[in-house]
C-alpha positions as CSV (number, residue, x, y, z in Angstrom):
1,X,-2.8,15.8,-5.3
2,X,-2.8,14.2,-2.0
3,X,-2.1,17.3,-0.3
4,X,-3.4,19.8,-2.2
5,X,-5.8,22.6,-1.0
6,X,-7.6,25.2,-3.1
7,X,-5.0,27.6,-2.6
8,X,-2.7,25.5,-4.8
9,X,-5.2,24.7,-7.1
10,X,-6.2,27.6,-7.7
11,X,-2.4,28.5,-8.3
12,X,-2.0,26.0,-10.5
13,X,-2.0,26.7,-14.6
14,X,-2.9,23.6,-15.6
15,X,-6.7,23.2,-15.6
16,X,-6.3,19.1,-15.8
17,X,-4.6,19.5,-12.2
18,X,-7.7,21.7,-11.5
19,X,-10.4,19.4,-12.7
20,X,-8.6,16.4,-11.0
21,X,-8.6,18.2,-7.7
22,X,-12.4,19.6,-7.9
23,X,-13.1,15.4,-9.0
24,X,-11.1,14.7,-5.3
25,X,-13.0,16.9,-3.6
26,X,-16.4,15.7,-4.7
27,X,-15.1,12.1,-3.9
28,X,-13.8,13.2,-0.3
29,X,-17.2,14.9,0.5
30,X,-19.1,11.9,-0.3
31,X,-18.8,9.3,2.6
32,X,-20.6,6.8,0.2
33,X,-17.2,6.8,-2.5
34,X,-15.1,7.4,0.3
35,X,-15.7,4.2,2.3
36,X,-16.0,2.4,-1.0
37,X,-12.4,3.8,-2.3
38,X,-10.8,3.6,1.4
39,X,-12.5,-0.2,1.2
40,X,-10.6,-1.1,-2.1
41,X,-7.7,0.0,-1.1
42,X,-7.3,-1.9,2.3
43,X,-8.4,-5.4,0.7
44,X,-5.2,-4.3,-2.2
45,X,-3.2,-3.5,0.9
46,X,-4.4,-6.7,2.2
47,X,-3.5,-8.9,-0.7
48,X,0.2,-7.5,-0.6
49,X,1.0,-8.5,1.8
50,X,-0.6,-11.9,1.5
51,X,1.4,-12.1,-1.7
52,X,4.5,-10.9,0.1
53,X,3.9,-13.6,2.9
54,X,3.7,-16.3,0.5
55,X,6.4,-15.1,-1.4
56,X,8.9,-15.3,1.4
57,X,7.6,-18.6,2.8
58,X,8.7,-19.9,-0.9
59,X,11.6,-18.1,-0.4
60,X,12.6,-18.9,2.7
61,X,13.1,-22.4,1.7
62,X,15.7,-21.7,-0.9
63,X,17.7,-18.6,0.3
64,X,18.7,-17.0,3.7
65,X,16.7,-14.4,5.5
66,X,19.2,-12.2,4.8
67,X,19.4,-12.7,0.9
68,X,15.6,-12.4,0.9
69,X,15.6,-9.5,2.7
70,X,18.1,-7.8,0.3
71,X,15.6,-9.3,-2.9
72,X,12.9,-7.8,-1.3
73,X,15.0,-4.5,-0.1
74,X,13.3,-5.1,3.5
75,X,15.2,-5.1,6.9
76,X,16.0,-8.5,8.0
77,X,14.5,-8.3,11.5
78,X,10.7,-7.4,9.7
79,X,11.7,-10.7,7.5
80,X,12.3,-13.1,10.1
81,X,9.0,-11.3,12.2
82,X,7.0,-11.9,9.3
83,X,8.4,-15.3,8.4
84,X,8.1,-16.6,12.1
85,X,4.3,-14.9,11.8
86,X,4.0,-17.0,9.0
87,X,5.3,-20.8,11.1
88,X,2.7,-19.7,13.8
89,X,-0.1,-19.4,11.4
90,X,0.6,-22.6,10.0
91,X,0.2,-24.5,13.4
């Protein structure tokens, strides 16, 4: 759906595929729901990663970086960056 055109809708059998991508359509035309669904979405992107932040700064306190960064399946150098990012916050 996120890339779909009305070529492909139009292509498409299923009419709930239709429906769903006229109801996207509307939604992307109005700057209104737009801001307010593009709003949403970056204070839930936001609040990840505060979770995530949290999470490893409990974390960090019982395991290694690298053990957390194979819980979290992240790279260890984006652990320790977000880790450090956390210690200079704190001061």
């Amino acid at each position: 759906m996120e890339h779909s055109t009305e070529e492909v809708s139009e292509q498409c059998k299923s009419e709930r595929i239709q429906k769903m991508h006229r109801r996207v359509c509307r939604i992307k035309a109005s700057e209104k729901t737009e801001v307010k669904y593009m709003q949403a979405w970056e204070e839930k992107l936001l609040e990840r990663q505060k979770e995530k932040r949290e999470l490893l700064r409990k974390m960090n306190h019982k395991m290694s970086i690298e053990e957390i960064a194979d819980v979290l399946d992240m790279d260890v150098s984006k652990v320790k960056d977000i880790i450090e990012e956390q210690y200079d916050t704190e001061d």
